[in-house]
BAKE-428156 format. One record per residue (C-alpha): residue in one letter; x, y, z. Coordinates in steps of 0.1 Angstrom, whole numbers, plus 5000, padded with zeros to 4 digits. Layout:
% BAKE-428156
aXYZ...
***
This chain:
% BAKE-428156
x032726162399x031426122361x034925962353x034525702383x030725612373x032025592333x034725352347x032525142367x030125112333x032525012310x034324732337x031124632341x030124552304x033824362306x032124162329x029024082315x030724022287x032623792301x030023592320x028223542288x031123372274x031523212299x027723072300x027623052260x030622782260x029522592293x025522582290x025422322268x027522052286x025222122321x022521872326x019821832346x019021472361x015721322375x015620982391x012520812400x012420402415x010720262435x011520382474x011520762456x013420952439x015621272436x017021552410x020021712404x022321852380x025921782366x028021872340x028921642307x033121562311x033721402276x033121372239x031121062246x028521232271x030121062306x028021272336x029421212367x027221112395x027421002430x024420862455x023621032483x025120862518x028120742493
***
């Protein structure tokens, strides 16, 4: 039993090593967008594609 619980410890420091990786290279190209206008407005979030900072979007009902 103290084998199996050592085993499940060190697979799951793999794995939060792996999701902070993970997070460390991608946070910085998520994004959070707020739209306000005049009939309302809305938030979301979206991820940066390209060197030059393209987020795509799309408008609800499209």
């Amino acid at each position: 039993m103290l084998d199996t619980i050592l085993e499940d410890e060190v697979l799951l420091d793999a794995y939060s090593r792996a999701v902070t990786a993970a997070v460390e290279r991608a946070g910085p190209a998520v994004v959070h967008v707020a739209v306000r206008g005049k009939h309302g407005g809305g938030a979301g979030s979206g991820v940066v594609v390209s060197p030059d900072g393209l987020v795509p979007a799309e408008r609800p009902g499209d």
